[in-house]
C-alpha positions as MATLAB code, in Angstrom:
seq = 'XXXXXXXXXXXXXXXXXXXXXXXXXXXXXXXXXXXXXXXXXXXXXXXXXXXXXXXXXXXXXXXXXXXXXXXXXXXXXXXXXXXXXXXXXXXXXXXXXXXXXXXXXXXXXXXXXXXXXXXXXXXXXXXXXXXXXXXXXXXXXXXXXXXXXXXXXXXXXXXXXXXXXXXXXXXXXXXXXXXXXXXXXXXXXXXXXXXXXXXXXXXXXXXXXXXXXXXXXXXXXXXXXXXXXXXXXXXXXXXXXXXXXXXXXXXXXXXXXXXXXXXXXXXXXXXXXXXXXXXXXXXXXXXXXXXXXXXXXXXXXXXXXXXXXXXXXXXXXXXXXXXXXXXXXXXXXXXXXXXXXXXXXXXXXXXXXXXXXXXXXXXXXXXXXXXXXXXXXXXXXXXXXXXXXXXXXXXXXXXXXXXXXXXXXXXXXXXXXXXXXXXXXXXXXXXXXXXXXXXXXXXXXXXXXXXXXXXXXXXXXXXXXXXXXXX';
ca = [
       0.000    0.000    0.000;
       1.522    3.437   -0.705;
       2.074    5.293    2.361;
       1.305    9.449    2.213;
       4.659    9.638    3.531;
       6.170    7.150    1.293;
       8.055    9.494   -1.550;
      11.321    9.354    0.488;
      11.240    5.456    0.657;
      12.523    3.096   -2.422;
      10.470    0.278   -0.762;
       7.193   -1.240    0.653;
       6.926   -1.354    4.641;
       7.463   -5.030    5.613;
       3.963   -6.453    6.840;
       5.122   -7.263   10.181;
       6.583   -3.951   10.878;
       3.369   -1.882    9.375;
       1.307   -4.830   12.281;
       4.228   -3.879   14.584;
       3.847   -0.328   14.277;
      -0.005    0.153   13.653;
      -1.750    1.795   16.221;
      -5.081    1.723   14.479;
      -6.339   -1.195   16.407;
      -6.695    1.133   19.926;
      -6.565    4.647   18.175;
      -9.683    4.617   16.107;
     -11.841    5.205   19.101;
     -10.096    8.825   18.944;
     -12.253    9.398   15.459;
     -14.749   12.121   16.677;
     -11.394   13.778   18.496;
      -9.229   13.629   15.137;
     -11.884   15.007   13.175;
     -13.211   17.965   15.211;
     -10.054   18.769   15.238;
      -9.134   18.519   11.429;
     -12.375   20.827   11.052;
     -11.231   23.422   13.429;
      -8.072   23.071   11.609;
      -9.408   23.652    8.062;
     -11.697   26.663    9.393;
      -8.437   27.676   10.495;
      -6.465   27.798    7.579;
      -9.534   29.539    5.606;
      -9.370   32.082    8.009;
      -6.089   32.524    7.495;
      -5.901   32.582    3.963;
      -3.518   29.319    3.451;
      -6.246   27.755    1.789;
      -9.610   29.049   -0.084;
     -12.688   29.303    1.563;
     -14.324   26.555   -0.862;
     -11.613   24.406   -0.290;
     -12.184   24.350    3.856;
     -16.304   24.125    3.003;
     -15.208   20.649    0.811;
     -12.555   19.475    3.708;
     -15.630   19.969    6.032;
     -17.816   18.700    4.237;
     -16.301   15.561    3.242;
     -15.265   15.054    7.167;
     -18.498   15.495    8.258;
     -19.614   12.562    6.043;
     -17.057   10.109    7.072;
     -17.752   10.873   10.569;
     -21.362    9.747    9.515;
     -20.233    6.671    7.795;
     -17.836    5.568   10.894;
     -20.718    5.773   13.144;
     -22.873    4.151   10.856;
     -20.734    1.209   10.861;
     -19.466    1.774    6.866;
     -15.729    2.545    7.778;
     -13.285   -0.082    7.296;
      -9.882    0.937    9.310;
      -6.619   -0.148    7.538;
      -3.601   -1.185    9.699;
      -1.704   -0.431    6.370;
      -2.614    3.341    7.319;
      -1.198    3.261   10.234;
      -3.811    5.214   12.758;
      -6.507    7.119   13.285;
      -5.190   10.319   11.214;
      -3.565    8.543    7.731;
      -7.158    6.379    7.301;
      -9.282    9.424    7.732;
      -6.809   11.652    5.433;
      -6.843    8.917    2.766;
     -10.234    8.398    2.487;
     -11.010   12.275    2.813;
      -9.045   12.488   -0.437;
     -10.759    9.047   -2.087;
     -13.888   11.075   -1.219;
     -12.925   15.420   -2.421;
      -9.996   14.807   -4.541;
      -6.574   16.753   -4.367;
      -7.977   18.971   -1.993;
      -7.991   16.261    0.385;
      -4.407   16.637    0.474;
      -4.191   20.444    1.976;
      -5.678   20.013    5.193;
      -2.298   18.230    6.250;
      -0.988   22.094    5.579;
       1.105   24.064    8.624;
       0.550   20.425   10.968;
       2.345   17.273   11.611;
       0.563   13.814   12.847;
       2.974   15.042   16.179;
       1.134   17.775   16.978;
      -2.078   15.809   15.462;
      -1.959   12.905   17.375;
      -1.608   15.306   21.049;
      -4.463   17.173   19.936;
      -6.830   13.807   19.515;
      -5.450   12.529   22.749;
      -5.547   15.797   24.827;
      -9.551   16.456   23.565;
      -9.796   12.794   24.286;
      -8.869   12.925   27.875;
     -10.628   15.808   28.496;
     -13.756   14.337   27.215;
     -13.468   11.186   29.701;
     -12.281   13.438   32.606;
     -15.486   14.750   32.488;
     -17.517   11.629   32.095;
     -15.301   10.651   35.243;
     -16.028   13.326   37.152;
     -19.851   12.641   36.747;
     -19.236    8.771   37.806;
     -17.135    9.869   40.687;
     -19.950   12.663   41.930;
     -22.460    9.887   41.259;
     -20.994    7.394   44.073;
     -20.821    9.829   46.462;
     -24.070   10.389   46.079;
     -24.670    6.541   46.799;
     -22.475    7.306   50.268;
     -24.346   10.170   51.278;
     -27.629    8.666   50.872;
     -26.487    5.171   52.310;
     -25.093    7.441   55.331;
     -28.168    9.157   55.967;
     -30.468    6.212   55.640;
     -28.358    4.762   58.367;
     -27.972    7.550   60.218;
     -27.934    6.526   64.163;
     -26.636    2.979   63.226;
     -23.699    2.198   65.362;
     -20.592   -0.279   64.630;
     -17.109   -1.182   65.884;
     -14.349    0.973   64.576;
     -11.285   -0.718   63.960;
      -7.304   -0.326   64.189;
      -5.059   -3.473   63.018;
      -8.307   -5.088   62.568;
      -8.798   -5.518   66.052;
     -11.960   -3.636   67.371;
     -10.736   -0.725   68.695;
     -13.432    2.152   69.889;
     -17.415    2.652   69.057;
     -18.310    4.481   65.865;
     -21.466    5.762   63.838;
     -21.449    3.588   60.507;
     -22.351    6.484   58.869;
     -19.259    7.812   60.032;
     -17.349    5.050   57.951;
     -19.087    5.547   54.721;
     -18.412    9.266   54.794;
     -14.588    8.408   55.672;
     -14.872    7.637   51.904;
     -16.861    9.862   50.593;
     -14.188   12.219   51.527;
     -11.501   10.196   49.938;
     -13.590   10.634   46.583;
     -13.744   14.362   47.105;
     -10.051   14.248   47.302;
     -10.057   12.367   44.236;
     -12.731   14.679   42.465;
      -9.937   17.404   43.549;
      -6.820   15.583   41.661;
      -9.233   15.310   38.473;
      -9.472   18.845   38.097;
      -5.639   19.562   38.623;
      -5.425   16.892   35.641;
      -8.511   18.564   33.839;
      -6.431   22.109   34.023;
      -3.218   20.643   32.747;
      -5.419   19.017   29.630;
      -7.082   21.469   28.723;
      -3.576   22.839   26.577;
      -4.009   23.154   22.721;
      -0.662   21.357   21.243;
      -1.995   21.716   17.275;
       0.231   24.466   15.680;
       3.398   23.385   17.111;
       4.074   21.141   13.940;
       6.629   18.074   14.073;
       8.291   19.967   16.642;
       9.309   23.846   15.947;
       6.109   25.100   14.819;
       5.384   26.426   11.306;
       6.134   28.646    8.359;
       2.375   29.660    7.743;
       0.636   32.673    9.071;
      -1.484   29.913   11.569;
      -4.090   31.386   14.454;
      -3.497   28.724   17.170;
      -5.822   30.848   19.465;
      -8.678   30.679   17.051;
      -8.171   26.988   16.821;
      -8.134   27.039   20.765;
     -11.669   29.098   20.978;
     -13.015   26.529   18.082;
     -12.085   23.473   20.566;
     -12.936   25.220   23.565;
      -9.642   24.914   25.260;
      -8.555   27.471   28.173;
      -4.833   27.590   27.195;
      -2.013   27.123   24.863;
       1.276   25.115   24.993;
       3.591   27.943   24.509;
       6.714   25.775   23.726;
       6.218   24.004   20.597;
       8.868   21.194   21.807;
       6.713   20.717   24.634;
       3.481   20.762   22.971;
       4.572   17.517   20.884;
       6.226   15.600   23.502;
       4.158   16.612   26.710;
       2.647   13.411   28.753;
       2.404   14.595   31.701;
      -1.287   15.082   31.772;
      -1.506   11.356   31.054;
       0.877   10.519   33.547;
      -1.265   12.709   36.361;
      -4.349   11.010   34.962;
      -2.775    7.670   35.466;
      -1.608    8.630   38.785;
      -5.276   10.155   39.934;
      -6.779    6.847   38.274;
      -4.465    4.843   40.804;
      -5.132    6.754   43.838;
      -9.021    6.406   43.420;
      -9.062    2.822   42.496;
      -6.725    2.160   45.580;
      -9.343    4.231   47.474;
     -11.827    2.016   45.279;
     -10.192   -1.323   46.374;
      -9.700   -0.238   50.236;
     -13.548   -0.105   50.214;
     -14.096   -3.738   48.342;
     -11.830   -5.476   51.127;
     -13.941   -4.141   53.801;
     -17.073   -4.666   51.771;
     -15.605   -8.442   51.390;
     -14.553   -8.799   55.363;
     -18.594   -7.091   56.304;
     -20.502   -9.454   53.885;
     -18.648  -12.634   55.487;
     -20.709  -15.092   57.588;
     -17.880  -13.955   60.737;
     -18.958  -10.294   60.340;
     -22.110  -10.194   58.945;
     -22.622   -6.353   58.959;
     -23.680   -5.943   54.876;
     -25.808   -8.157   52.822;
     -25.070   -7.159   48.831;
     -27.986   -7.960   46.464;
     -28.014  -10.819   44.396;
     -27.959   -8.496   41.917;
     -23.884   -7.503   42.466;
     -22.862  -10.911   43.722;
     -22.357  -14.898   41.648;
     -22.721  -18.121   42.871;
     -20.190  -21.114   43.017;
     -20.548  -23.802   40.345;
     -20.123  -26.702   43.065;
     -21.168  -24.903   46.279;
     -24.703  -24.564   46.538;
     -25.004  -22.171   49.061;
     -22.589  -19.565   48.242;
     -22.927  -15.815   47.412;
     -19.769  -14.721   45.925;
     -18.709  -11.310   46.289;
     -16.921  -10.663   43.101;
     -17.672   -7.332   42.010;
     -15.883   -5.985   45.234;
     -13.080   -9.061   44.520;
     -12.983   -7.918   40.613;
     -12.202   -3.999   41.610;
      -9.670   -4.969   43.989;
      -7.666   -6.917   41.178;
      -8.450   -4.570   38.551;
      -6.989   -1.954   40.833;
      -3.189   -3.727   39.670;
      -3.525   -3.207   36.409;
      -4.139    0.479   36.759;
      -1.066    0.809   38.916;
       0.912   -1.561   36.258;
      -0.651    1.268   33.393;
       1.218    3.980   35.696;
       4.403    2.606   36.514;
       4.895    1.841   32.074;
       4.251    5.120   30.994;
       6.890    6.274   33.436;
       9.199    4.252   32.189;
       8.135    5.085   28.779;
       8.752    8.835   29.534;
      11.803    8.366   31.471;
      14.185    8.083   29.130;
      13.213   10.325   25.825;
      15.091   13.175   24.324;
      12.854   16.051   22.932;
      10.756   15.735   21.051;
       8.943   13.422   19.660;
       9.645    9.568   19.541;
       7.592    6.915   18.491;
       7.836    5.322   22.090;
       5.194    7.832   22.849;
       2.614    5.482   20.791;
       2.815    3.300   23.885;
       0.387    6.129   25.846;
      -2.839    4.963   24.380;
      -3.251    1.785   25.330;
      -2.922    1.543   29.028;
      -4.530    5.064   28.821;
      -7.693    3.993   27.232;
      -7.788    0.666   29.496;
      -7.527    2.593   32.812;
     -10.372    4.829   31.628;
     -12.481    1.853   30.833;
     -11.398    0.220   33.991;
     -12.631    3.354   36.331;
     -15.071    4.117   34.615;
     -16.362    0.595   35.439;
     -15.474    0.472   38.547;
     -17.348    3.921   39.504;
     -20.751    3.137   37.829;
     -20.915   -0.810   39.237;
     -20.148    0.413   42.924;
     -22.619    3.210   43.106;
     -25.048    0.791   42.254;
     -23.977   -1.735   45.039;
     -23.558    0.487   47.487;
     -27.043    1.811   47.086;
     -28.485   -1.499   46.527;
     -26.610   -3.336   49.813;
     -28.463   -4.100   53.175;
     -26.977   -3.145   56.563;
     -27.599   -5.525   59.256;
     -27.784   -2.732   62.184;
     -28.620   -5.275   65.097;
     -25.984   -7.494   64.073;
     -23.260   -4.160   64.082;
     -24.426   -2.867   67.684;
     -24.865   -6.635   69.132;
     -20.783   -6.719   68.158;
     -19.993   -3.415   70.012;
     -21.941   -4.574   73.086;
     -19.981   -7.524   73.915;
     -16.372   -6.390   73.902;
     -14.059   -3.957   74.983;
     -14.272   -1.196   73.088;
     -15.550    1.178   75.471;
     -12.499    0.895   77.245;
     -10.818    4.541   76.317;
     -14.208    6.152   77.653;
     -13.683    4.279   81.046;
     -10.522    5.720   80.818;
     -11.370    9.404   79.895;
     -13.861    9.080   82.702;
     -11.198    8.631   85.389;
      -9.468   11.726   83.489;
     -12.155   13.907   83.827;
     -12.590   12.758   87.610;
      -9.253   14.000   87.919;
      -6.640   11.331   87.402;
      -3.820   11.717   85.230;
      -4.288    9.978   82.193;
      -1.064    7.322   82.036;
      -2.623    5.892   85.510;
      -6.421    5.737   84.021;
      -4.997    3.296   81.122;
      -3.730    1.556   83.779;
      -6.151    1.381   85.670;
      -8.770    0.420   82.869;
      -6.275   -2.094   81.057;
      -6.270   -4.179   84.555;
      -9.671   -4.087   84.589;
     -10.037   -5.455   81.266;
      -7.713   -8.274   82.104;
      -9.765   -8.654   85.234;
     -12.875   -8.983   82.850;
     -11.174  -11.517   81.042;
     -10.464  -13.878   83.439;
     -14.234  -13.624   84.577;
     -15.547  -13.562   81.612;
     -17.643  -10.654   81.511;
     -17.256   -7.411   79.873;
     -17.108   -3.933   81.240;
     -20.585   -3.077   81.439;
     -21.168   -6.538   83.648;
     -19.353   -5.158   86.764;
     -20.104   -4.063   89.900;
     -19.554   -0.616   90.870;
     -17.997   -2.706   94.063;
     -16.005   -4.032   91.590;
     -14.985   -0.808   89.821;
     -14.190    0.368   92.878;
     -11.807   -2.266   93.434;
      -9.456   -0.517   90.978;
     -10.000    3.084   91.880;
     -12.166    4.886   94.410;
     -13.065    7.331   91.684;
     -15.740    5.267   90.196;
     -19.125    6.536   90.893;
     -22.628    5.360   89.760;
     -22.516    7.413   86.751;
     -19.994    5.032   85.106;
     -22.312    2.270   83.899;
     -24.215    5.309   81.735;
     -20.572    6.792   80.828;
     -19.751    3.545   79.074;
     -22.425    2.516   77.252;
     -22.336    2.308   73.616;
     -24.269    5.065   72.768;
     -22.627    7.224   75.363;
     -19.154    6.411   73.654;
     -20.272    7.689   70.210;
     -22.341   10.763   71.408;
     -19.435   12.254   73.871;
     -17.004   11.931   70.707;
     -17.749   15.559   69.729;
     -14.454   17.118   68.363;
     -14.664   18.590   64.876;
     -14.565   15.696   63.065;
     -15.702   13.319   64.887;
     -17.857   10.361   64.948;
     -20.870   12.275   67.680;
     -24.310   12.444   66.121;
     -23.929   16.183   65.355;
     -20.930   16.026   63.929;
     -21.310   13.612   61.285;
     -24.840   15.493   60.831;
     -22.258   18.223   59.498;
     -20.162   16.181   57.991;
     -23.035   15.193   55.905;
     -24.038   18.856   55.232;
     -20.646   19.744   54.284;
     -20.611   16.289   51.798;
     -23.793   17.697   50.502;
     -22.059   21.749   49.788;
     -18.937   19.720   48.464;
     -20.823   17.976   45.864;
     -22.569   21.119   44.965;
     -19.701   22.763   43.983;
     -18.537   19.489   42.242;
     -21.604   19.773   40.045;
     -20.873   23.522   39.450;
     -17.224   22.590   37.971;
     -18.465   19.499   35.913;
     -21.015   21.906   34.272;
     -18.291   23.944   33.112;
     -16.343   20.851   31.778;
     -19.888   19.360   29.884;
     -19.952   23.007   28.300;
     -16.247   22.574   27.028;
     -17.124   19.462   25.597;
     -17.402   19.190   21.752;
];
């Protein structure tokens, strides 16, 4: 097949280096991107007098109805053209002639390629940012219907102190707002126009790269053309955001996997989000929780190869950088995934309150508020642990728990036990005295939820602004 770059060369490709080298197979999904920008181009170069008027109203034209005929299904991509940009040029041509030929004019596929990918990115980010606002929604709502419901909070995995369970969920939902934060430091650094800077030093031709910018909708311009060609940074902070939430993502499938167990019996998924075994009757597997968790390696394998892709080039271009796309386009699929499926099961899931407050009642974890109590009665706080971590072992050895002793008994291990104690360490007592900013007391995760509610206003304010960039 003759290659549109092929005048210098005094032979064919070899087959396995044009399958080697294709990047079709991944890059076609970029065909809105390429073309929206080849139109902006061509409006462009009207505008600027390179090329005629009539000339940019046939380009146009004749893009416009292959864009039709990909959607349609009546596109047939050749790996002999390489990508995305070569199959749409060539049939552009097949389809207006000659003219076909001039919208290549004052632009390189360099410059080409890292305007497809940056619109591409930008697009997704903001498809993203919907998913991510959308399951903290499902954490909001899934606090607040279990507002009041009380569970063991852990450290090491050993029960450690009393908390609200709505006070967990919301633990995440502010990881996710974290995450919704990161997406728009990698939204800012996408939204860069690199088309104009040519194969690397920019061009001869009187070009308006800031009309192209305001036909795109792009905030800002690469202003080093070297840069603009070679840049992957924004993919690297996308990979890096993608790995942080789907590490957030996987943090909350373990304990969604440890809660649905038979041992701690806190959740019940619906059948809906959970598959059977093929020998074991009885079972009800988990997997979508077990599937994010796994899927969260791949993302963090996606990030660690385009680093070492990157680490090593010279400006500017080299064709190393075709390795971006396709962990790129797989960690968008896989969070994107991820996001939608977990909203869904988190909404959908039952809590099992009695079962979550029946584990709380019977061990030790009012301990530190036996402890406090003998602070605010006065005794230094090293000789309260003391106090209360004999008493514990004392409890032990009986077999009962805190709440099952006398106060003859308290008193046996300080005189500053009182009647009030058996009301200072009860469950409910625990959670509501835990009132710092922050903290897991009724009223403050009732602000907590407020504030999650004001947060993901203002989320939805900034994804507007990103759906009214879109093209």
């Amino acid at each position: 097949m003759s290659k549109l770059w092929g005048g210098r060369f005094a032979k064919n490709t070899d087959v396995m280096v044009e399958e080697f080298t294709s990047s079709i197979a991944f890059d076609s999904r970029m065909y809105r991107e390429d073309i929206a920008g080849s139109i902006a181009h061509a409006r462009m170069l009207a505008k600027c007098g390179i090329i005629e008027s009539g000339e940019a109203e046939a380009i146009i034209g004749g893009l416009q109805e292959i864009l039709a005929d990909i959607e349609a299904g009546d596109f047939s991509f050749e790996i002999g053209l390489e990508d995305i940009h070569m199959n749409i040029e060539k049939r552009l041509t097949e389809r207006i002639g000659p003219v076909g030929g001039k919208l290549h004019t004052a632009r390189s596929r360099n410059d080409q390629v890292a305007l497809d990918t940056h619109l591409y990115v930008r697009k997704e980010l903001a498809e993203i940012a919907r998913l991510l606002i959308e399951l903290e929604q499902a954490f909001v709502e899934t606090a607040q219907k279990n507002a009041g419901v009380i569970m063991p909070g852990y450290t090491h995995l050993q029960r450690a102190q009393p908390i609200l369970f709505s006070h967990h969920l919301l633990a995440y939902f502010f990881m996710l707002a974290r995450d919704f934060s990161r997406l728009q430091g990698v939204y800012e650094r996408t939204d860069l126009l690199p088309l104009g800077a040519g194969a690397l030093a920019g061009t001869t031709f009187p070009i308006d790269r800031h009309y192209v910018a305001e036909q795109l909708n792009f905030s800002q311009l690469y202003h080093n053309s070297l840069d603009a060609v070679s840049d992957r940074d924004y993919i690297l902070e996308f990979l890096s955001f993608a790995s942080i939430l789907m590490m957030h993502l996987s943090r909350i499938s373990e304990e969604i996997i440890l809660w649905c167990s038979s041992e701690f019996a806190f959740i019940e998924l619906d059948d809906a989000h959970c598959t059977g075994s093929s020998i074991m009757p009885q079972k009800k597997n988990p997997d979508v929780a077990e599937l994010v968790r796994g899927k969260t390696g791949r993302v963090f394998g996606h990030l660690m190869a385009m680093l070492t892709v990157a680490k090593g080039l010279p400006l500017a271009y080299n064709k190393d950088l075709q390795e971006d796309k396709e962990g790129l386009f797989d960690t968008i699929d896989t969070v994107k995934f991820s996001l939608t499926v977990y909203a869904s099961m988190i909404r959908a899931m039952r809590v099992n309150a009695e079962r979550m407050l029946s584990v709380v009642r019977n061990d030790f974890s009012n301990a530190t508020d036996m402890a406090d109590y003998l602070v605010k009665k006065g005794l230094p706080f090293r000789q309260a642990h003391e106090v209360v971590g004999k008493s514990v072992r004392y409890c032990i050895e009986q077999d009962k728990w805190l709440m099952d002793l006398s106060l003859a008994e308290f008193k046996q291990f300080s005189p500053l036990f009182e009647d009030d104690i058996l009301e200072a360490i009860q469950v409910e007592t625990c959670v509501a005295n835990r009132n710092s900013f922050g903290g897991t007391s009724y009223s403050q995760v009732g602000q907590a939820l407020e504030t999650a509610r004001q947060t993901m206003g203002k989320q939805q304010a900034v994804l507007d602004t990103y759906t009214k960039s879109k093209l």
